[in-house]
N, CA, C and O atoms as a GROMACS GRO file, in nm:
protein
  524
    1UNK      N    1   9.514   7.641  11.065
    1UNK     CA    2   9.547   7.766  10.999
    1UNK      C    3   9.532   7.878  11.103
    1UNK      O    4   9.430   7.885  11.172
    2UNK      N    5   9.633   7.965  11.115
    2UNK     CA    6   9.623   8.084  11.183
    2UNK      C    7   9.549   8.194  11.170
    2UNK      O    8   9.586   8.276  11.085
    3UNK      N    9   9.440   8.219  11.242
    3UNK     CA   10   9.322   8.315  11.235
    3UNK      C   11   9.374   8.434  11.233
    3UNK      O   12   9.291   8.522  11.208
    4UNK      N   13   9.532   8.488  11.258
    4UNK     CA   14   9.545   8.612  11.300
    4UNK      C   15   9.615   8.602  11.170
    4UNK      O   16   9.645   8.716  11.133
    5UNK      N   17   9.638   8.543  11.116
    5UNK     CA   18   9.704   8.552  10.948
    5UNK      C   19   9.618   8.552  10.849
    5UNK      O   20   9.657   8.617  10.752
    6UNK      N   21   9.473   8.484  10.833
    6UNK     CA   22   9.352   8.532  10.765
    6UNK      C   23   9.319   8.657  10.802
    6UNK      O   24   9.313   8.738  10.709
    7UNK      N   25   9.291   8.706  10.939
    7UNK     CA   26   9.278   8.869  10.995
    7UNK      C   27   9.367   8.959  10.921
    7UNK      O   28   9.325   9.060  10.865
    8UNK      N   29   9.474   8.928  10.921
    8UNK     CA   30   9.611   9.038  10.851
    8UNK      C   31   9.564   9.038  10.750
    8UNK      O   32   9.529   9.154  10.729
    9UNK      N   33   9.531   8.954  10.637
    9UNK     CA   34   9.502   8.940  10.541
    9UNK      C   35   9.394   8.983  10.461
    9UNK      O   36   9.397   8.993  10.338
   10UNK      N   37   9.310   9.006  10.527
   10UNK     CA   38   9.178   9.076  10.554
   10UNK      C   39   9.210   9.211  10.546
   10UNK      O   40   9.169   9.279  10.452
   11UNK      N   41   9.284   9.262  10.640
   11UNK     CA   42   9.303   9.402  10.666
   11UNK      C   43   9.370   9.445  10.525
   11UNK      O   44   9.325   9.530  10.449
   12UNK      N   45   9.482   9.371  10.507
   12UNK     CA   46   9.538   9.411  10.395
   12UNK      C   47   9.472   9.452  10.257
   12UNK      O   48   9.474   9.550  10.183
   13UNK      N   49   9.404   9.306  10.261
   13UNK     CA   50   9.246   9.369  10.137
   13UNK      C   51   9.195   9.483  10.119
   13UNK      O   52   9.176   9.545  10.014
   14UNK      N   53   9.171   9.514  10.236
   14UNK     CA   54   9.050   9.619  10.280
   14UNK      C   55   9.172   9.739  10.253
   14UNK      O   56   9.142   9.837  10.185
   15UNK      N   57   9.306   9.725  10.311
   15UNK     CA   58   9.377   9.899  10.257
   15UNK      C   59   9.407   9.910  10.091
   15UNK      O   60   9.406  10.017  10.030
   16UNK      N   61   9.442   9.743  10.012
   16UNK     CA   62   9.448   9.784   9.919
   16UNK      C   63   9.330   9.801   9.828
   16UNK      O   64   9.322   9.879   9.733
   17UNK      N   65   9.237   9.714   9.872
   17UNK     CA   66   9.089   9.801   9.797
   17UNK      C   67   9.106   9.956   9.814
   17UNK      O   68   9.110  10.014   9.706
   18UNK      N   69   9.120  10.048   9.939
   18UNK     CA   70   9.092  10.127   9.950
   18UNK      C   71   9.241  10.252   9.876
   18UNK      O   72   9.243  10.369   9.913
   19UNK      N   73   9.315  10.214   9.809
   19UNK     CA   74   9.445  10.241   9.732
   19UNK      C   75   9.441  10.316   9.652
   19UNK      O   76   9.352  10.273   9.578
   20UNK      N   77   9.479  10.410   9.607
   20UNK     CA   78   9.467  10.540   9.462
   20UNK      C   79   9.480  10.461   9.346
   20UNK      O   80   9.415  10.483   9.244
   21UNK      N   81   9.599  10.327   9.362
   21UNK     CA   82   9.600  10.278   9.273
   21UNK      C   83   9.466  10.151   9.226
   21UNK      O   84   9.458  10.092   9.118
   22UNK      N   85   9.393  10.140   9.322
   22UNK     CA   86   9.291  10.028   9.278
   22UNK      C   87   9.153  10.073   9.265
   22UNK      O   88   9.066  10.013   9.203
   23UNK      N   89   9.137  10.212   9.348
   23UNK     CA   90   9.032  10.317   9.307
   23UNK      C   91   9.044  10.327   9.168
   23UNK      O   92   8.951  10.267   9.114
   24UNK      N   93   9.131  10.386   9.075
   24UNK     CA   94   9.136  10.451   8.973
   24UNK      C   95   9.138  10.308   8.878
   24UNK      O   96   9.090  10.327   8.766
   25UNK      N   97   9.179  10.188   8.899
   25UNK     CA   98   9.195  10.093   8.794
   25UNK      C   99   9.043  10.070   8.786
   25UNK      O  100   8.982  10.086   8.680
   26UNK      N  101   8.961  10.018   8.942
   26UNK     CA  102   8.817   9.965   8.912
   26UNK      C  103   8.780  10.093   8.857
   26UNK      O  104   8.746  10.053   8.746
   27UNK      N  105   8.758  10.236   8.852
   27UNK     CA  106   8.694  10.339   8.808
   27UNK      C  107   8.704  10.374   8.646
   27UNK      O  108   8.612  10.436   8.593
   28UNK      N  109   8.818  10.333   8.571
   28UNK     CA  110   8.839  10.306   8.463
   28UNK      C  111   8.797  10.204   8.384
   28UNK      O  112   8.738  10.212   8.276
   29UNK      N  113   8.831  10.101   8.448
   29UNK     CA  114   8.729   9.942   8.374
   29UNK      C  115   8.554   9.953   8.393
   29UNK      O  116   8.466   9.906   8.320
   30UNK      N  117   8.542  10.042   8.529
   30UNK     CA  118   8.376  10.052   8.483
   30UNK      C  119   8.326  10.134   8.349
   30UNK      O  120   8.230  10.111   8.276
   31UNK      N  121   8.442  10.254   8.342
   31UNK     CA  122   8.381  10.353   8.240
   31UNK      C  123   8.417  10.284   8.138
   31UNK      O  124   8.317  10.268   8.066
   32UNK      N  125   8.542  10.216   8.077
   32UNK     CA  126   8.555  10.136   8.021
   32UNK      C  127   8.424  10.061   7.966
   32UNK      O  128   8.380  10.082   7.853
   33UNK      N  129   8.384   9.997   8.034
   33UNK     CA  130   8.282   9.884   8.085
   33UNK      C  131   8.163   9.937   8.050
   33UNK      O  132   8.082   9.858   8.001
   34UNK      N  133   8.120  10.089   8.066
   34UNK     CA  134   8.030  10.163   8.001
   34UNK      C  135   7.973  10.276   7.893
   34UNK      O  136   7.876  10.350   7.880
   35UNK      N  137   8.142  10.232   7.796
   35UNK     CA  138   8.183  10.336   7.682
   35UNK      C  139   8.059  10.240   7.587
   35UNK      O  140   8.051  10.117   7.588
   36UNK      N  141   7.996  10.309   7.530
   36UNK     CA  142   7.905  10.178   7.403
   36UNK      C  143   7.978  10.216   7.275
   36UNK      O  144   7.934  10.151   7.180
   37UNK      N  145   8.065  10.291   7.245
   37UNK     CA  146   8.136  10.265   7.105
   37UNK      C  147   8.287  10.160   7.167
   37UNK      O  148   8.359  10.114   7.079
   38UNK      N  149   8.307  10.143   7.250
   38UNK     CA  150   8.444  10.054   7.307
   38UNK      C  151   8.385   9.934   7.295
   38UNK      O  152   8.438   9.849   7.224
   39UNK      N  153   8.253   9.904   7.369
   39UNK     CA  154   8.192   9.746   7.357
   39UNK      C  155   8.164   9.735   7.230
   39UNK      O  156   8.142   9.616   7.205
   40UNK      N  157   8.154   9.796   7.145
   40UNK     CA  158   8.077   9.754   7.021
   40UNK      C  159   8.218   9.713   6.946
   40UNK      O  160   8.234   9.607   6.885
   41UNK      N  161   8.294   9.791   6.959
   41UNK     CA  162   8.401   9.713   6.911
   41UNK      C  163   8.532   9.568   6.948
   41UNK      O  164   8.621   9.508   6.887
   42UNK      N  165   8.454   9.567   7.117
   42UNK     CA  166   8.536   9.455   7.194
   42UNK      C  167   8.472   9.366   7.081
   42UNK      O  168   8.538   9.297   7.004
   43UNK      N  169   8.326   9.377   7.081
   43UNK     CA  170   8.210   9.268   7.046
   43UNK      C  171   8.245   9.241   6.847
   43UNK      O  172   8.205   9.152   6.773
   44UNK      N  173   8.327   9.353   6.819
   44UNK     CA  174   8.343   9.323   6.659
   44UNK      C  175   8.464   9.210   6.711
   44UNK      O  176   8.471   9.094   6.670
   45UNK      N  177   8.551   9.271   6.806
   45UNK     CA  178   8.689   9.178   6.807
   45UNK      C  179   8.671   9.012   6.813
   45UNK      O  180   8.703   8.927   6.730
   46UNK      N  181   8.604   8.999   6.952
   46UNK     CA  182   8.496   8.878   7.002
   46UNK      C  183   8.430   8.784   6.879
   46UNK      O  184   8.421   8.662   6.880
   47UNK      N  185   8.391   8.871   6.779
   47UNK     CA  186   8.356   8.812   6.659
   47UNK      C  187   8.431   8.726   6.583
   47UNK      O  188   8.420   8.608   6.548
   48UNK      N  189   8.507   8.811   6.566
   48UNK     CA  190   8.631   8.817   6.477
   48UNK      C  191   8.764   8.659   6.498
   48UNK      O  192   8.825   8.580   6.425
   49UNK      N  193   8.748   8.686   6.627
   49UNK     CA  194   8.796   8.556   6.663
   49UNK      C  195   8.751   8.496   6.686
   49UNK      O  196   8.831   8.407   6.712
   50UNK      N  197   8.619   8.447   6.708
   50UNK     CA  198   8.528   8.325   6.675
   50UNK      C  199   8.550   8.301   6.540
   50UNK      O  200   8.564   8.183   6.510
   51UNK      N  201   8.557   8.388   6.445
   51UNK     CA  202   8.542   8.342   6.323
   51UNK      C  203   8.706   8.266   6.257
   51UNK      O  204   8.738   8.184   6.171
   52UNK      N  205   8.762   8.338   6.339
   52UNK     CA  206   8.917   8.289   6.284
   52UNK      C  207   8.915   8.136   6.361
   52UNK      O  208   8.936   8.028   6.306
   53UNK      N  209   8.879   8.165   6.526
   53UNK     CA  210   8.926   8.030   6.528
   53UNK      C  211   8.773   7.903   6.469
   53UNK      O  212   8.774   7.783   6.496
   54UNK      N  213   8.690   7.953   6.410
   54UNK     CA  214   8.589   7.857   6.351
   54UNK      C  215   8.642   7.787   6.260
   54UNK      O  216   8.640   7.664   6.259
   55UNK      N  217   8.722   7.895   6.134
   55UNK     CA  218   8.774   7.869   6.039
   55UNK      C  219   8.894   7.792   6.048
   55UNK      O  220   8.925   7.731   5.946
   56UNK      N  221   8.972   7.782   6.154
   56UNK     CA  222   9.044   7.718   6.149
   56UNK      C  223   9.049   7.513   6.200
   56UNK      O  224   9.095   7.403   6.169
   57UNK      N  225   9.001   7.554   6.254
   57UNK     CA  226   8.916   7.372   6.329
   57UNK      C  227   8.845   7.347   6.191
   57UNK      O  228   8.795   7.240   6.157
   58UNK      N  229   8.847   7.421   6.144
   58UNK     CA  230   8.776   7.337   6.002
   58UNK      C  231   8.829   7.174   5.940
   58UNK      O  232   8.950   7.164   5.964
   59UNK      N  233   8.778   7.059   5.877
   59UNK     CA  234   8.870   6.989   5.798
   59UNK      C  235   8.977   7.077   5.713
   59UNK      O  236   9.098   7.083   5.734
   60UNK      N  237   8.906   7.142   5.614
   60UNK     CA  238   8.975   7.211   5.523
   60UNK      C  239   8.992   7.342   5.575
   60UNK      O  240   8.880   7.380   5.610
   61UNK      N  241   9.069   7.422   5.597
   61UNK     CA  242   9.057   7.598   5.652
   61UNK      C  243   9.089   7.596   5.559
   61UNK      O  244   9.163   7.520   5.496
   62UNK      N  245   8.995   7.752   5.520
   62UNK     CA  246   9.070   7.833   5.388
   62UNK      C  247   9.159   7.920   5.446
   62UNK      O  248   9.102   7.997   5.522
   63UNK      N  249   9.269   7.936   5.438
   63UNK     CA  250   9.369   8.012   5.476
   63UNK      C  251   9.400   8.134   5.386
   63UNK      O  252   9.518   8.168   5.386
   64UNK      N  253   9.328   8.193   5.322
   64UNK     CA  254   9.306   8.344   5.224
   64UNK      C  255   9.205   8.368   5.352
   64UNK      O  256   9.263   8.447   5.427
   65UNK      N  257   9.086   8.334   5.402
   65UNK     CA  258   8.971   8.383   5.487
   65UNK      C  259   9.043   8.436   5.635
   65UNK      O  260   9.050   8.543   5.697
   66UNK      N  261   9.094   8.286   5.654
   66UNK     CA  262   9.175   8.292   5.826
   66UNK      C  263   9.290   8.463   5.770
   66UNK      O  264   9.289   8.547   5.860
   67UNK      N  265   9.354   8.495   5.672
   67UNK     CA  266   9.430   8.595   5.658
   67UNK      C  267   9.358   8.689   5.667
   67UNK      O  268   9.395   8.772   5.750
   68UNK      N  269   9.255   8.714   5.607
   68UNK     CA  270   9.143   8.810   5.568
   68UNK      C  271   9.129   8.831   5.704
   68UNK      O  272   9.174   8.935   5.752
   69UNK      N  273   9.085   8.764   5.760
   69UNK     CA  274   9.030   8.816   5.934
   69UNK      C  275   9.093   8.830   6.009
   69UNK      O  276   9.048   8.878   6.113
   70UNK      N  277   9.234   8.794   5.999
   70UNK     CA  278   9.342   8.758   6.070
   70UNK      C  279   9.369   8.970   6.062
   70UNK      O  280   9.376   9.038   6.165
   71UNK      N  281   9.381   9.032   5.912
   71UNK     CA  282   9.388   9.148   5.907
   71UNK      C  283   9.281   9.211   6.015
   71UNK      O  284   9.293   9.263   6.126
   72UNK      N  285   9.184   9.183   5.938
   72UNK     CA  286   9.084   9.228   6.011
   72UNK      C  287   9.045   9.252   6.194
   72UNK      O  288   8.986   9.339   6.258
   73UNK      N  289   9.108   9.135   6.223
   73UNK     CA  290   9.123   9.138   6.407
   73UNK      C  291   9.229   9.241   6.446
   73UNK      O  292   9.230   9.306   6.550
   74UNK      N  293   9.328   9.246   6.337
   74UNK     CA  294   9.407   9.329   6.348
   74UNK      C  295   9.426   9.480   6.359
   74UNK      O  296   9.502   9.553   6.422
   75UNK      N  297   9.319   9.498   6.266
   75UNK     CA  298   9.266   9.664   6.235
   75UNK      C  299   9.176   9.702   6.387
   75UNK      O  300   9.198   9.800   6.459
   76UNK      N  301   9.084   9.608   6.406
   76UNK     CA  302   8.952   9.641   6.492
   76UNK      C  303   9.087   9.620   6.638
   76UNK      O  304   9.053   9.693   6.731
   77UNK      N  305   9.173   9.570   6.658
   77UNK     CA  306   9.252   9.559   6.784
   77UNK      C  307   9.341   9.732   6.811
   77UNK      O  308   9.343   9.804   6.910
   78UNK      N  309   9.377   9.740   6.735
   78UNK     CA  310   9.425   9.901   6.700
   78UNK      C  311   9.340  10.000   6.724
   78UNK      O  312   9.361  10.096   6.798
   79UNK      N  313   9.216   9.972   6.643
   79UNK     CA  314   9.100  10.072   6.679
   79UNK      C  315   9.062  10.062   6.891
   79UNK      O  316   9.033  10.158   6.962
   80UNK      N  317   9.075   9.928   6.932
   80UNK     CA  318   9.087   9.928   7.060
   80UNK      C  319   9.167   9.989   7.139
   80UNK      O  320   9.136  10.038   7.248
   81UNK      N  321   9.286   9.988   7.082
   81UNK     CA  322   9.410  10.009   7.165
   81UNK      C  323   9.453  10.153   7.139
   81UNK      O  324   9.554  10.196   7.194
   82UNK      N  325   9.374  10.237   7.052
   82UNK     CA  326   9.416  10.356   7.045
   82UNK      C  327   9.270  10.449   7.085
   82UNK      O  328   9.256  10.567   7.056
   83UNK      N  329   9.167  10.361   7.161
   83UNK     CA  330   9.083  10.424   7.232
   83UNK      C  331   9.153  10.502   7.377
   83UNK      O  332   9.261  10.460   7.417
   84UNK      N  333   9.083  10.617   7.448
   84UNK     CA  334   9.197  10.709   7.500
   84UNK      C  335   9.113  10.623   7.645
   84UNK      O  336   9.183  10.614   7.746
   85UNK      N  337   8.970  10.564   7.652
   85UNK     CA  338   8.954  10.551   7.784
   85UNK      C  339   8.995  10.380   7.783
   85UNK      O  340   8.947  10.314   7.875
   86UNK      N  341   9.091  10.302   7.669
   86UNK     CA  342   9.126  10.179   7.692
   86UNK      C  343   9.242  10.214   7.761
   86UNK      O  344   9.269  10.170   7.872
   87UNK      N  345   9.332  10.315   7.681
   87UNK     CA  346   9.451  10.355   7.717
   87UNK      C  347   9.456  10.389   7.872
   87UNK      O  348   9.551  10.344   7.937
   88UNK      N  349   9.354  10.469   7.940
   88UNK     CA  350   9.357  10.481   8.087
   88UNK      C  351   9.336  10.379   8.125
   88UNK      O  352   9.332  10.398   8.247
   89UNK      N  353   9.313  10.242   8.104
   89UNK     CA  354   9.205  10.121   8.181
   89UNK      C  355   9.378  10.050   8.219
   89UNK      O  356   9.414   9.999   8.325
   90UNK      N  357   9.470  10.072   8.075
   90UNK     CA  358   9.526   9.992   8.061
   90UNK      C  359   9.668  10.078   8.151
   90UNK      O  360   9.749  10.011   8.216
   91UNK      N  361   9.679  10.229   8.139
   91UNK     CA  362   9.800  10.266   8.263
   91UNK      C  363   9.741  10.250   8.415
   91UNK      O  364   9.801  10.278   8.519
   92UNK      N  365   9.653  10.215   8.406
   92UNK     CA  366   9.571  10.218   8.567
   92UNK      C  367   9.572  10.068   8.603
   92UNK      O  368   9.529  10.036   8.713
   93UNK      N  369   9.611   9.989   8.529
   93UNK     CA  370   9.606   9.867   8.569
   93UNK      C  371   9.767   9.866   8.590
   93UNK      O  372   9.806   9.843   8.705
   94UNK      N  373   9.865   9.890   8.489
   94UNK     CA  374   9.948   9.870   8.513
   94UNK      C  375  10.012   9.944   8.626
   94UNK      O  376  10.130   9.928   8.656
   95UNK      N  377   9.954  10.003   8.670
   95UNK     CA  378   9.992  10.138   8.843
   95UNK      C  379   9.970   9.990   8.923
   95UNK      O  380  10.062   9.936   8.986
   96UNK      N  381   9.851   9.939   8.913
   96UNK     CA  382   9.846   9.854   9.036
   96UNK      C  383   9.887   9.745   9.024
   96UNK      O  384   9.869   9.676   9.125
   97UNK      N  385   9.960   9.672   8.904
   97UNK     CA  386  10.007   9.577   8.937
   97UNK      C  387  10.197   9.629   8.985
   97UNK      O  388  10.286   9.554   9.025
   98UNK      N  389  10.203   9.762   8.962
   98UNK     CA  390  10.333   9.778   9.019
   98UNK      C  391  10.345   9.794   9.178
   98UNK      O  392  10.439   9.779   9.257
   99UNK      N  393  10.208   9.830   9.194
   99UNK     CA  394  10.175   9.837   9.327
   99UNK      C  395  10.225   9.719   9.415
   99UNK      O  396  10.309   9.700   9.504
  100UNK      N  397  10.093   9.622   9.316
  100UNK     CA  398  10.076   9.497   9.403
  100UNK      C  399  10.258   9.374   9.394
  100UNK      O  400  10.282   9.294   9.485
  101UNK      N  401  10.356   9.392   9.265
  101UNK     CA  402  10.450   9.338   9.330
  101UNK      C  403  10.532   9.415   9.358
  101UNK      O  404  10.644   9.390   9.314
  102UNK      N  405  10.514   9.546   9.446
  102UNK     CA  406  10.612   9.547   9.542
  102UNK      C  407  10.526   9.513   9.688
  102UNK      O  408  10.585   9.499   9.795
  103UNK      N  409  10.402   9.504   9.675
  103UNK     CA  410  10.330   9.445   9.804
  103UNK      C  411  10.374   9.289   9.819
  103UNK      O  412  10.378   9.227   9.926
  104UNK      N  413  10.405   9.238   9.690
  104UNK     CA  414  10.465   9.070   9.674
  104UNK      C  415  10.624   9.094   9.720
  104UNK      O  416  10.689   9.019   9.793
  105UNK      N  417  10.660   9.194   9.670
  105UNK     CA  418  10.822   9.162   9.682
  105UNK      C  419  10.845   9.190   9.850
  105UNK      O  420  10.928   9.132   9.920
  106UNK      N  421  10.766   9.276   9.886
  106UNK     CA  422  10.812   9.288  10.083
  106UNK      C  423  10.722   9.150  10.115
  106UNK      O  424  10.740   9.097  10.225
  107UNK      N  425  10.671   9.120  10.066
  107UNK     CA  426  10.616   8.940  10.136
  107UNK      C  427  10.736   8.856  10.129
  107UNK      O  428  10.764   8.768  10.210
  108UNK      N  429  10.818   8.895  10.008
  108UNK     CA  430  10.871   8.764   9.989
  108UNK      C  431  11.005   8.730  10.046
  108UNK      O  432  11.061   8.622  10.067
  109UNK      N  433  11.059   8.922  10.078
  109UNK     CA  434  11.184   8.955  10.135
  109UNK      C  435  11.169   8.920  10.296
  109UNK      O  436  11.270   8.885  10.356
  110UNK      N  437  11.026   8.930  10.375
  110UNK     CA  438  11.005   8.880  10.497
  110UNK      C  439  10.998   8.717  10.485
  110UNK      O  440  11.066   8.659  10.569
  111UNK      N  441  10.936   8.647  10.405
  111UNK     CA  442  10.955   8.514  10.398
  111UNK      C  443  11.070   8.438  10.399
  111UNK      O  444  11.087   8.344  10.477
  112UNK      N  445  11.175   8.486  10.287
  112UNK     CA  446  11.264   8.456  10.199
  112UNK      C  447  11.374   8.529  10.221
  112UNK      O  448  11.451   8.545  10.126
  113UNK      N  449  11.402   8.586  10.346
  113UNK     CA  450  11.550   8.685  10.323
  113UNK      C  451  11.662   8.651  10.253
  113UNK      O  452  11.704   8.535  10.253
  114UNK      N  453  11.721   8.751  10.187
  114UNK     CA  454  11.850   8.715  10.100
  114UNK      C  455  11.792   8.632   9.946
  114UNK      O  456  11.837   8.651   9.833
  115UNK      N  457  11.684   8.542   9.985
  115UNK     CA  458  11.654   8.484   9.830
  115UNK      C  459  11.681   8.590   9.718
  115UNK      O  460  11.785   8.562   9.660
  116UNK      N  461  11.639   8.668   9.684
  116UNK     CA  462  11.575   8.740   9.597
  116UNK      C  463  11.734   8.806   9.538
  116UNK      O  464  11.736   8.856   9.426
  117UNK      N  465  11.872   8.800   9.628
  117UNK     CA  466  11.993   8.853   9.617
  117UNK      C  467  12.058   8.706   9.582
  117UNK      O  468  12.128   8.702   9.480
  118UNK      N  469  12.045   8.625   9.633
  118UNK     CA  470  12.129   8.495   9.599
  118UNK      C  471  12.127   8.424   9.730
  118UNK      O  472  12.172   8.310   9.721
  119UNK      N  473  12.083   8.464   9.864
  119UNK     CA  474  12.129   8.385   9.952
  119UNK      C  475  12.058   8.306   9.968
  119UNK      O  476  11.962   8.277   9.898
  120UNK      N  477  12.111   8.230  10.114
  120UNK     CA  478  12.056   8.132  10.144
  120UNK      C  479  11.913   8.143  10.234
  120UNK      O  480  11.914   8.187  10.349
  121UNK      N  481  11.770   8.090  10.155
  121UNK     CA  482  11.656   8.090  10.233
  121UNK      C  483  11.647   8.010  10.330
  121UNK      O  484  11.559   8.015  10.416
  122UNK      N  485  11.756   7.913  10.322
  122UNK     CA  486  11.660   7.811  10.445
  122UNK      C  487  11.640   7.736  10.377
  122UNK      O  488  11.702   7.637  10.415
  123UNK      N  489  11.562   7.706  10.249
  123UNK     CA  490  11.503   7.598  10.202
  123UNK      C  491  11.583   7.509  10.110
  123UNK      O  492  11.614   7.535   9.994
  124UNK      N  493  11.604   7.432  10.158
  124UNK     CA  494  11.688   7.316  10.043
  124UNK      C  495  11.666   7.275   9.911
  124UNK      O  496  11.743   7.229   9.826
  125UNK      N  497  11.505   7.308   9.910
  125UNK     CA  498  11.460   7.208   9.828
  125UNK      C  499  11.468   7.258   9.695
  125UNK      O  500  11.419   7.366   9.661
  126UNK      N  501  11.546   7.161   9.600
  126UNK     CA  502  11.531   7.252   9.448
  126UNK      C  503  11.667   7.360   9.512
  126UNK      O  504  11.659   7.473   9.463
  127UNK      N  505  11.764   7.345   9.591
  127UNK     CA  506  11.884   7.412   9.552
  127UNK      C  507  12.016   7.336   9.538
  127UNK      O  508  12.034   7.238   9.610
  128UNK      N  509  12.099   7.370   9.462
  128UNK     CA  510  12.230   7.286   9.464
  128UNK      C  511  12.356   7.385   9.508
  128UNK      O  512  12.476   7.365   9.491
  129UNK      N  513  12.284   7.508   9.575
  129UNK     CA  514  12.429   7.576   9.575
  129UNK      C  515  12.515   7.574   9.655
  129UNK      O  516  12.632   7.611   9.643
  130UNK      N  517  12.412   7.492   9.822
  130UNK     CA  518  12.534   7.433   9.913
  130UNK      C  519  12.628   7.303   9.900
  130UNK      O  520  12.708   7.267   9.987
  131UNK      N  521  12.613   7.261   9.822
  131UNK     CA  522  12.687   7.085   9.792
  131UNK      C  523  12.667   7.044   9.833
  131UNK      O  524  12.705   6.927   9.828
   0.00000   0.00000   0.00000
């Protein structure tokens, strides 16, 4: 294995750790991470689906209960998703994963030229489009 390709790789870490977009995602999942009315309700959700999927591995599931909670996961998921510091956890993640594939897509356009348009990579394998 090429040491100067673990090195690159390394470096690369280290700029995108250091990124607006991966600052602000870890800085959100911590506060996230330290809201106590947000955990209390991950921890109702967490419940909630233990209990659905308990009820369901059952011999018999009662399926009025599995509905009942089935609402219920439903309500407490809403109450999550319309928290304002889930809502930042959740545009701050999605910043960096737009980040990270266009950091994938220039990997793949240096790997793979033309793939990504239709051409030809080089690689045979798994193609039928030369005959």
């Amino acid at each position: 294995m090429s040491q100067a390709v673990i090195d690159k790789a390394k470096e690369l870490a280290k700029i995108i750790a250091q990124s607006p977009e991966y600052i602000s995602m870890r800085a959100t999942e911590d506060a996230a991470g330290q809201e106590v009315a947000l955990k209390k309700v991950f921890a109702q959700y967490d419940e909630l689906h233990r209990q659905i999927e308990e009820e369901t591995l059952k011999k018999e599931p009662d399926f009025d209960r599995i509905g009942e909670l089935t609402r219920e996961l439903e309500e407490v998921q809403s109450q999550i998703t319309a928290h304002p510091l889930y809502q930042a956890m959740s545009g701050a993640r999605k910043n960096f994963t737009a980040m990270m594939n266009q950091v994938n897509a220039e990997l793949s356009a240096v790997l793979n030229p033309g793939g990504s348009q239709g051409g030809c990579s080089g690689n045979c394998a798994g193609c039928a489009g030369c005959g």
